[in-house]
Each structure stands twice: as structure tokens, then as C-alpha cells.
C-alpha positions in Angstrom: -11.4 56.4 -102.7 -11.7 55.4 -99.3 -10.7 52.4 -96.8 -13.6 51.5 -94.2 -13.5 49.1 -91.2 -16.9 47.1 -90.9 -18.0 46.2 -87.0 -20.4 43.5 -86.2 -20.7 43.2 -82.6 -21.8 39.7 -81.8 -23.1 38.5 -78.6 -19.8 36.0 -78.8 -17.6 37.5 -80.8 -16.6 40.9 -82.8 -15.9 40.9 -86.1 -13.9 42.8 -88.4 -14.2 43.4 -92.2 -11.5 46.2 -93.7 -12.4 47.2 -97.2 -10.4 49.0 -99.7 -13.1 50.9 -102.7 -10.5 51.7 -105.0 -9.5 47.8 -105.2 -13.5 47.3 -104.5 -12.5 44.0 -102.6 -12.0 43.4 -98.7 -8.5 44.0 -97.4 -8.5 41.5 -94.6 -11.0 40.0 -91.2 -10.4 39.3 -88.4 -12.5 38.2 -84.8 -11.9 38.3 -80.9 -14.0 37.6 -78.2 -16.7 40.0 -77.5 -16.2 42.3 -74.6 -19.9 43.7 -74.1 -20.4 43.3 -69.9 -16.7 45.0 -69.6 -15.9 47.4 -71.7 -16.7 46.8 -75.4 -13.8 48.4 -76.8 -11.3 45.7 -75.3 -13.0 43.3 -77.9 -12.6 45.6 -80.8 -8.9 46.7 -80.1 -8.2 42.4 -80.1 -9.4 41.8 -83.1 -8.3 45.1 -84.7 -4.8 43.9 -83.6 -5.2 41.0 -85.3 -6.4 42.8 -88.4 -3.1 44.8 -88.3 -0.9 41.7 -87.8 -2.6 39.8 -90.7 -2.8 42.5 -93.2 1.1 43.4 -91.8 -0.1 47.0 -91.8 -1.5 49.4 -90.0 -4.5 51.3 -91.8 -5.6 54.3 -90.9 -9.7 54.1 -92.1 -11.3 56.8 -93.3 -14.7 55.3 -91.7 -15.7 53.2 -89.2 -19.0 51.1 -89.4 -20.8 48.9 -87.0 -24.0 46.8 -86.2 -24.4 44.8 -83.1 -26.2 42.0 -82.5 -24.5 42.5 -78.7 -26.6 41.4 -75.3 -29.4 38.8 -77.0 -29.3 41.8 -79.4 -32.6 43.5 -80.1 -35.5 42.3 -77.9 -39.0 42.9 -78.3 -42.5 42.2 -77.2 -45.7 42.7 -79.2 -49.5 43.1 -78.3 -52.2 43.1 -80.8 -55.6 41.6 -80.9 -56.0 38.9 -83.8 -52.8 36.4 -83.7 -53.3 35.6 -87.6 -53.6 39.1 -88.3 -52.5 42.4 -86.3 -50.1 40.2 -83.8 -48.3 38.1 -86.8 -48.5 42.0 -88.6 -46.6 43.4 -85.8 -44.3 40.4 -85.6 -42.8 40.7 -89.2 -42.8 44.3 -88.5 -39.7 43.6 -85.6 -38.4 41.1 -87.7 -37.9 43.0 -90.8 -35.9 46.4 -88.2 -33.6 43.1 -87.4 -34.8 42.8 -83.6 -35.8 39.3 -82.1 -39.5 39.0 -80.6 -39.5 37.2 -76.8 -42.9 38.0 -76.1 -46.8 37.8 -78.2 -49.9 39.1 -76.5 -53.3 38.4 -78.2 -56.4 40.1 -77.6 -57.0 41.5 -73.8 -53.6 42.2 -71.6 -54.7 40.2 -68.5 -52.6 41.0 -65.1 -50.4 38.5 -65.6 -49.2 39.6 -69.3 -48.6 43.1 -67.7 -46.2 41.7 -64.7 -44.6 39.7 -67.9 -44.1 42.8 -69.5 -42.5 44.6 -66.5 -40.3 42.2 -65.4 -38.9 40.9 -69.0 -35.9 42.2 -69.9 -36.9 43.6 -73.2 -36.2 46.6 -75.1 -39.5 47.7 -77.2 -43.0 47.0 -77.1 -45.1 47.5 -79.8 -48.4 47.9 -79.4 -51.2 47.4 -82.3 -54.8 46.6 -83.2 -57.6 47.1 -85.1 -57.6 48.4 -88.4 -58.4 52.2 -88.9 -61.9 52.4 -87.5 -62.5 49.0 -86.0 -61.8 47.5 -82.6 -61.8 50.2 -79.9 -62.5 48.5 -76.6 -59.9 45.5 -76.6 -56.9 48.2 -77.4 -58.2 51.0 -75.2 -58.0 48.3 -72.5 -54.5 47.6 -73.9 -53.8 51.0 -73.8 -54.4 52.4 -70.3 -52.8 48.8 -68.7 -50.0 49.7 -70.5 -49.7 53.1 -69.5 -50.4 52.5 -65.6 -47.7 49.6 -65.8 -45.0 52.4 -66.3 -43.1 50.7 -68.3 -39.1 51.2 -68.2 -38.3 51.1 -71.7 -40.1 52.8 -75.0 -43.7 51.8 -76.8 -44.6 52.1 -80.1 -48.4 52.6 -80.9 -49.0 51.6 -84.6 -52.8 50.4 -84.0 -56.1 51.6 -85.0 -55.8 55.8 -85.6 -59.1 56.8 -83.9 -57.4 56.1 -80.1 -54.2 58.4 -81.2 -55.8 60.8 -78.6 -55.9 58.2 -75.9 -52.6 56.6 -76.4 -51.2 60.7 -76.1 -53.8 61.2 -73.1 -52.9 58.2 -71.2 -49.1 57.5 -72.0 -48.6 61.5 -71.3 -50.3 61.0 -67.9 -47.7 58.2 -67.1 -45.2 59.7 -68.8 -44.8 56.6 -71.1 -41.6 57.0 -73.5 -43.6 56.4 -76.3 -43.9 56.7 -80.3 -46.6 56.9 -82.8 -46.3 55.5 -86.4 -48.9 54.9 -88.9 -51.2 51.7 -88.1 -49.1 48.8 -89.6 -52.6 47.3 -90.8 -55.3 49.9 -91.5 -57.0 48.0 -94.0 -57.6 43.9 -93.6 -54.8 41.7 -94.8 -52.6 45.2 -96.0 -49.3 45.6 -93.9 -47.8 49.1 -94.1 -44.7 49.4 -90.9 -42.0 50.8 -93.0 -42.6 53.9 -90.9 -42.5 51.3 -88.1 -39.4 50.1 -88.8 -38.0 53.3 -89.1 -38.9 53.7 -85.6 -37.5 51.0 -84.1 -33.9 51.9 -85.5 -34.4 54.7 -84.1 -35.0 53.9 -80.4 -31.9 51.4 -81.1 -29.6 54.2 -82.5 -30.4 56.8 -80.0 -31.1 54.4 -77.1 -30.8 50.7 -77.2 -27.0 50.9 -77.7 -26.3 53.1 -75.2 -27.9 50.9 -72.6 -26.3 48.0 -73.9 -22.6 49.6 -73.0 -21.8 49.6 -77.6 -22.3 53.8 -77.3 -19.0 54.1 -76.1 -17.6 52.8 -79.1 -18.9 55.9 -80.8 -17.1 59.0 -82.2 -16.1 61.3 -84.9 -15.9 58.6 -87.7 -16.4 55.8 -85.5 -20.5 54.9 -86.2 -22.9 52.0 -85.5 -26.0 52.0 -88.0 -28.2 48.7 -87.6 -28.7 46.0 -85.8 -26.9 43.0 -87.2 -30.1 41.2 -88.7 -31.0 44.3 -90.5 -27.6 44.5 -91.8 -27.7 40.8 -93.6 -31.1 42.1 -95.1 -29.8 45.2 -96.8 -26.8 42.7 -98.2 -29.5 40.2 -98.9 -31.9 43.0 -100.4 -28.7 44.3 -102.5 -27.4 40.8 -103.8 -30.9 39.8 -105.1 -32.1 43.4 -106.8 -28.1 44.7 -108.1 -27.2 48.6 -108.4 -27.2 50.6 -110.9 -25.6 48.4 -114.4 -24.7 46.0 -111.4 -27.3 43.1 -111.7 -28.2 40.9 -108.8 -29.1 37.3 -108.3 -32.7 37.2 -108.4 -34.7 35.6 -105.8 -32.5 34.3 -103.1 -32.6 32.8 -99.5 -30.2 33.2 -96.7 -30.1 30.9 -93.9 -28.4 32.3 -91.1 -27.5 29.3 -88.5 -25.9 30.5 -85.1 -25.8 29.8 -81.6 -28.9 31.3 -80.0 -31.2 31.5 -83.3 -31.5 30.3 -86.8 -32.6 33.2 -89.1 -33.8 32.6 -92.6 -34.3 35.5 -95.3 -36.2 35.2 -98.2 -36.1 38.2 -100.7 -39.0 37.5 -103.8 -43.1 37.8 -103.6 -43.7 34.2 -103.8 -46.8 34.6 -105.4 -48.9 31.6 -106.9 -47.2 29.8 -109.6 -50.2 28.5 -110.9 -54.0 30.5 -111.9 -56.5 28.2 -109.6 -54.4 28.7 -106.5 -56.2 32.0 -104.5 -53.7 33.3 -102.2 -54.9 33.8 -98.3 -54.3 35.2 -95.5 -51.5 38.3 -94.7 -49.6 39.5 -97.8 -45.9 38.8 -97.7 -43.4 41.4 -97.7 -40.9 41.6 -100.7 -37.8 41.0 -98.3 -39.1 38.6 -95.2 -37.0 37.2 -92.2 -38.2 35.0 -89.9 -35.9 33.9 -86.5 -36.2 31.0 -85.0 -35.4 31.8 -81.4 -35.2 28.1 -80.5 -33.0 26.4 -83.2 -29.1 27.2 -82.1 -26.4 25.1 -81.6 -25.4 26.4 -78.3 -27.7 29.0 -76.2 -30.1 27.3 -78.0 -29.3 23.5 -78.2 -31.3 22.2 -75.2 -34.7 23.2 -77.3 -33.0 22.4 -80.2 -32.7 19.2 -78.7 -36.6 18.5 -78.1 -36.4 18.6 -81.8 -34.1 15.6 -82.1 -34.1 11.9 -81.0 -30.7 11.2 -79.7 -31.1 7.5 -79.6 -32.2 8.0 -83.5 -30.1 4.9 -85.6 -28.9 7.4 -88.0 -26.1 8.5 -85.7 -22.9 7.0 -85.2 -22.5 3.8 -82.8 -18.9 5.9 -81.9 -20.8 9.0 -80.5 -23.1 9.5 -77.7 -25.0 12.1 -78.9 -26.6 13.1 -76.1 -23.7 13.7 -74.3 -22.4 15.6 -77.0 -25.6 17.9 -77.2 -25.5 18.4 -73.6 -21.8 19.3 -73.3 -23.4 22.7 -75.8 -25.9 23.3 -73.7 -24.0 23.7 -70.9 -20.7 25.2 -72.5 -22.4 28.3 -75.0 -18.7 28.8 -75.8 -17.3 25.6 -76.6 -15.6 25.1 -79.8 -15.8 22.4 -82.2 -12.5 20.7 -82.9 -12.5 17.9 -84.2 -14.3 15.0 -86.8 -16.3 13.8 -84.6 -17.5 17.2 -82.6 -18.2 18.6 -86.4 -20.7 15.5 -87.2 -22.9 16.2 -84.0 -22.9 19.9 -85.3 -23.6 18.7 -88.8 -26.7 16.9 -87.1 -27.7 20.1 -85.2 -27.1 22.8 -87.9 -29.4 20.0 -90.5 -32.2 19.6 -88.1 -31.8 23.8 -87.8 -32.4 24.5 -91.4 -35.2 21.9 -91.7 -37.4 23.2 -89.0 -36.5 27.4 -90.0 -37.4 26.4 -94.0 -40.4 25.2 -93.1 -41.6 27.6 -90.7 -40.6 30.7 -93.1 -42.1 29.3 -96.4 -45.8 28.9 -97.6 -48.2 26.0 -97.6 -50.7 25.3 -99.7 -53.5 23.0 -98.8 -56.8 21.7 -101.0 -60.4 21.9 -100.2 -63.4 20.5 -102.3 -65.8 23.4 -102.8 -69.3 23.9 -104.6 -67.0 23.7 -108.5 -64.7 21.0 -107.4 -61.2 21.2 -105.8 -59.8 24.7 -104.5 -56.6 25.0 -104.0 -55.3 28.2 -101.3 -52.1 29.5 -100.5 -50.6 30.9 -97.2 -47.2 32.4 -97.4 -44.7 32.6 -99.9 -44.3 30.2 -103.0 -40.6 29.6 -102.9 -40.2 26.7 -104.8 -38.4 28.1 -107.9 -35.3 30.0 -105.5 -32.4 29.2 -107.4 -30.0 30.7 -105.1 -29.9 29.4 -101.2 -26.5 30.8 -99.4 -25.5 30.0 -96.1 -24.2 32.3 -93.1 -23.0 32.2 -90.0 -20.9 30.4 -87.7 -22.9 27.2 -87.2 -22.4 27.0 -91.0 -19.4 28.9 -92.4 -17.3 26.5 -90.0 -19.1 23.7 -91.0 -17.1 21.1 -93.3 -20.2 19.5 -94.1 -21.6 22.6 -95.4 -23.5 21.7 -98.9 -25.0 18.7 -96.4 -26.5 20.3 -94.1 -27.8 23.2 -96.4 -29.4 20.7 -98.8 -32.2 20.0 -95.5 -33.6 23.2 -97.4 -34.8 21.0 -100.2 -36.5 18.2 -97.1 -40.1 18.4 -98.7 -42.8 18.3 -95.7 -46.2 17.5 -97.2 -47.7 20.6 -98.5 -45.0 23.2 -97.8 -43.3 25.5 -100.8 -39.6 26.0 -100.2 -37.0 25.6 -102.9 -36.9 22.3 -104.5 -33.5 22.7 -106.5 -31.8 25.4 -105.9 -27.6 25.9 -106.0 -25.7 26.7 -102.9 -23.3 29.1 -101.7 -21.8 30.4 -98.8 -20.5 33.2 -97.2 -17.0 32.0 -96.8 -15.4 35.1 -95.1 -18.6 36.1 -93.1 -19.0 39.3 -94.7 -22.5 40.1 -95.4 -23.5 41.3 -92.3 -20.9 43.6 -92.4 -21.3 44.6 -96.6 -24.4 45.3 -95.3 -23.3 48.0 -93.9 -21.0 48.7 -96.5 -24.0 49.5 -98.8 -25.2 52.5 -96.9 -22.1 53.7 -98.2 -20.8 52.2 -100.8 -23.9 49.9 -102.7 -22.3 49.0 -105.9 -18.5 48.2 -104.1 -20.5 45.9 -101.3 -22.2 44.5 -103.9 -19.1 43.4 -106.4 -17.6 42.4 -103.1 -20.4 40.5 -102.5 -20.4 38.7 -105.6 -16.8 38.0 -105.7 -16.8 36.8 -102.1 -19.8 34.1 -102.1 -18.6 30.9 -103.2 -20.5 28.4 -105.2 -20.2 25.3 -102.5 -19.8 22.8 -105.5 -16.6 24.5 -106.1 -15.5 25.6 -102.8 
């Protein structure tokens, strides 16, 4: 039986997760400030000392595991040709290998999408288009801009497989530091990018961390396997499907609120509930996240606050809400503290999981045809979710929790998320770091992760 120490490296703060598998429960947690632009270790050893104090022992861990969500995390920019189709592809693609998309390019790079692309501070582009046998002109174009641009940082080609030879011709020529995985749509409408994904962990294992200063937290036990995101799907993916005798929860959703993003996670097909809806458009991945690089209730909150009308009559005469939204925008580190500090965050963190629900489920709209009225579906059918949990700081530390959740159910129009579900949460912010656990160690993270998530009725 072993004893493991689970690492997420936030861009704010480190956490800490110490597990025992013969008790098949966590021993303690424990968080400091991260330390990423000095020397990431001083971060860990703070919070490990305060892991030590609170467990009144030191533990001597037979493993240590860590993802990292650390400098904005995993950046990425995408260029394909059709935005419904290849672009949106390649999107989900990042998504799914836990990275964060800054940048879409549709159709022809144009000069000022390459200068974009060389002065951005990203770490990955991936570059698609065409199905196998299709569009050759737009993406050769794509191609050899890319190529003379010299990018700094690594490419992924997963676009149509008849310009393999001129992505190796011209990428060699500049001496690219590229990759080539399977074309994530080869057929119309089909996705296929788990070898895409696969590549992106890669580049962030073997080179994303080091240049983000978390190598050096590296060595003989000491490991880091994801980036965070990823790691909250594989919990997510393992607390909906079980292990083993184990069972799961079924179809669930995750909302992840935090300061810079809101992420939402959805693992079920969502197909059409009834026979005379016809599904359109891109088919939807088992286990889907979508991030919301605009909803946050700090690095985030000035678009956040596009979103809202701070002179709305639903908030409290007592508070000036603007101010109080400003004083986040301009403070990414300041700490709610009190009643009234927790109701502007309640407002945030509601109008947060609103907008990300509705931009991560389906629609489904009517149109009269030649036999009468057609109904069509785009995106997943969530409406029968029974199980909605919430993560993260902007709601774990939230005492309006079940409130601001329950915006999951706030119907608009013709859109298909859950319409009754029962909420949890993740009330020692652990499944970031049971997923890692489950690389290990599946059926302990996932008893853990049953024990651990409370039913917010009874919380």
C-alpha cells in the first residue's frame, strides 16, 4: 500500500492532496501561494509545511504527482479552414488535452494573422484542414506562411493527409519544430484527435513545463503528468463510468468556476431524446469541456462585467457593485472576506455558470419543411443530467453554493442543459488532483471521490 502526495500547480496557488491507499481516503490538503516566476518549489515546500503541521506528521510519500495549470496554463492557437467544422474540430481537440485556446484562424492566414501568431505568447499551434482528399490550396497557403514565419514554439499538422509531404518539405526547410498526427476530421462531420491529444501532452510533458520554470520540480519520484484541465476530466471521466465492480454516477457535469476561466465538463453523448429530432452538425465527443476564457471572477471580471448590469435593481441598495467588481479587476488576488464581498461574488460566479451552460450545451431549433415541422439538433441533449458538481475556488468558497449552481437549470429559449438535476460539490478540491490519482490508483481515486463529494442539500 502506498501514500502519494497530489500537486496541482495553479496560476495562484499550489495545492496539496496527501492520500493514504490502504485507508483509500485522503490524509490531509493543504495550499500556499504559487511561486511560478521565482522558483516554483518555494510554493510547494509552504504548503507542504502546512500539510506536515496539519496532519501533525511528517510523511515520507512513496510518489509524488502533479498537474499545473501554472503561467495562464496551456495556450494554444488553431488554424483551419471552415469555422463550423475543421476550426471548431481542432478547438475541442485542445480542449479535451486540457489546454486553453487564445487564438482561431479561419480559412486563408493573411499577414496580419501570421504577425499574431509570432508575437502571441502561446505555446502550440495546431494547424488543420480539409478532410483526406479535399481542400489543398487554402492549407498549402497555410502551410508554407507558417513555415516561413519560423515560429518559436512547436506545430501540430493534423489536416488533410495528401499535403504530409509538403508540411515535411516546408517545415524541414525552416526547421519548424513540428508534429504530425492523423487528420482530426478525414471524413465530414467525423472527429478523430485522440492521437492529437496525445500529442499535445506530449509537447507539454517534454517541453511546455520546462519553459514554464515547473521542470525543476521534477525527480526520482517527484512527476508532473497533465495539465490541470485534463486532470478534472480523467476524475470526471472516472466518477461518471466507475472501475471495475466500482460503479459510477452516470451522466454528469462539472462546472469549474475560477478566476481567469469558467470550465464546464460534460461526460454523456447527449443524443436526441426524441425520434423526429435529426441531429446536425459536428458529433460530440463522449467526454466534452468547453472554457470560457472570459467568465472569471478576477483576471477575468472586467469581461465578465460586460456581461452584467451593475446598476441592475436586483442588487443590494447597501453595495456599489461596480465598485466592488472593479476592486477584482484590479486586485487578481484579493480575497473575499466578508457577507457582503461573498454576495458580489455570488452575483459573478451565477452570471459565470449561466453564460458557460449555455455555451457548452445543445440547441435545438424548428423549421417547417415539405412534411410539416422538423425539428434539428446541434450539440449535446443534456437535459436529463442528474448529477451537476461544482469546483473550484469561485465556488468551493462560495456560501451561496447550491444558488449560484442552480443558474445551470436558467432555461434560454431553445437550449438543452439539465433541467433538474441534484448538486454536489467538491468540498476539499480534490478532483483535479484524484485525477491524477487515477493513473495510479483508479478504483482508490474513485471511492475517494465518492466519499469526498458532498450532496449540497446536506452539506
Amino acid at each position: 500500500m502506498k501514500k502519494y502526495l497530489l500537486v496541482d500547480f495553479g496560476s495562484t496557488f499550489t495545492k496539496l492532496t496527501a492520500v493514504d491507499t490502504k485507508k483509500q481516503d485522503i490524509i490531509g490538503t493543504s495550499f500556499s501561494l504559487s511561486t511560478v516566476k521565482t522558483n516554483i518549489l518555494i510554493g510547494y515546500q509552504k504548503a507542504l509545511d502546512e500539510l506536515y503541521k496539519k496532519i501533525n506528521e511528517k510523511i515520507i510519500f512513496d510518489e509524488v504527482l502533479a498537474c499545473s495549470s501554472a503561467s495562464g496554463g496551456l495556450k494554444m492557437a488553431v488554424s483551419g479552414l471552415v469555422p463550423s467544422l475543421t476550426v471548431e474540430g481542432a478547438k475541442r481537440a485542445c480542449m479535451g488535452a486540457g489546454a486553453k485556446v487564445d487564438y482561431l484562424f479561419s480559412y486563408r492566414l493573411t499577414s496580419q494573422d501570421i504577425t499574431t501568431l509570432k508575437e502571441s505568447e502561446i505555446d502550440i499551434l495546431l494547424l488543420v484542414g480539409g478532410i483526406d482528399g479535399g481542400n489543398e490550396t487554402i492549407v498549402s497557403h497555410n502551410i508554407i506562411e507558417v513555415a516561413k514565419a519560423k515560429l518559436p514554439y512547436p506545430v501540430i499538422y493534423a489536416g488533410n493527409n495528401k499535403l504530409i509531404d509538403t508540411v515535411k518539405y516546408w517545415f524541414d526547410k525552416y526547421e519548424l519544430n513540428y508534429f504530425i498526427a492523423p487528420n482530426i476530421m478525414s471524413t465530414i462531420n467525423v472527429l478523430r484527435f485522440e492521437e492529437t491529444r496525445k500529442i499535445i501532452r506530449e509537447i507539454f510533458l517534454t517541453k511546455i513545463i520546462e519553459a514554464k520554470g515547473i521542470k525543476q520540480f521534477e525527480n526520482e519520484n517527484r512527476t508532473v503528468l497533465y495539465p490541470t484541465p485534463e486532470s478534472l476530466l480523467k476524475a470526471s471521466l472516472l466518477l461518471a463510468d466507475g472501475y471495475q465492480q466500482e460503479t459510477g454516477l452516470g451522466d454528469l457535469m462539472v462546472i469549474d468556476v475560477g478566476g481567469a476561466t469558467t470550465d464546464v465538463y460534460s461526460m454523456g453523448f447527449g443524443y436526441p431524446k426524441k425520434t423526429d429530432v435529426i441531429l446536425k452538425g459536428l458529433e460530440e465527443t463522449y467526454d466534452k469541456r468547453t472554457v470560457e476564457g472570459d467568465l472569471g471572477l478576477r483576471v477575468s471580471a472586467a469581461s465578465l462585467r460586460d456581461y452584467l448590469n451593475c446598476d441592475s435593481y436586483f442588487y443590494r441598495e447597501d453595495i456599489n457593485f461596480k465598485k466592488e467588481v472593479e476592486k477584482r479587476i484590479f486586485d487578481h488576488n484579493y480575497i473575499s472576506s466578508n457577507e457582503n464581498d461573498y454576495y458580489v461574488d455570488k452575483i459573478m460566479a451565477s452570471k459565470c455558470v449561466e453564460i458557460a451552460t449555455q455555451r457548452h450545451v445543445g440547441t435545438i431549433n424548428s423549421y417547417f419543411g415539405g412534411e410539416g415541422l422538423i425539428y434539428f439538433q446541434e450539440g449535446k441533449d443534456l437535459t436529463d443530467i442528474e448529477t451537476v458538481i461544482g469546483t473550484g475556488g469561485g465556488l468551493i468558497y462560495q456560501p451561496f453554493r447550491k444558488e449560484v449552481l442552480k443558474n445551470v437549470e436558467k432555461n434560454q429559449d431553445n437550449d438543452l442543459r439539465p433541467k433538474s438535476p441534484k448538486y454536489y460539490i467538491d468540498d476539499d478540491y480534490i478532483m483535479q488532483t484524484m485525477g491524477l490519482l487515477s493513473e495510479k490508483e483508479p478504483l482508490v481515486a474513485l471511492k475517494i471521490l465518492k466519499k469526498r463529494i458532498v450532496k449540497l442539500d446536506e452539506s
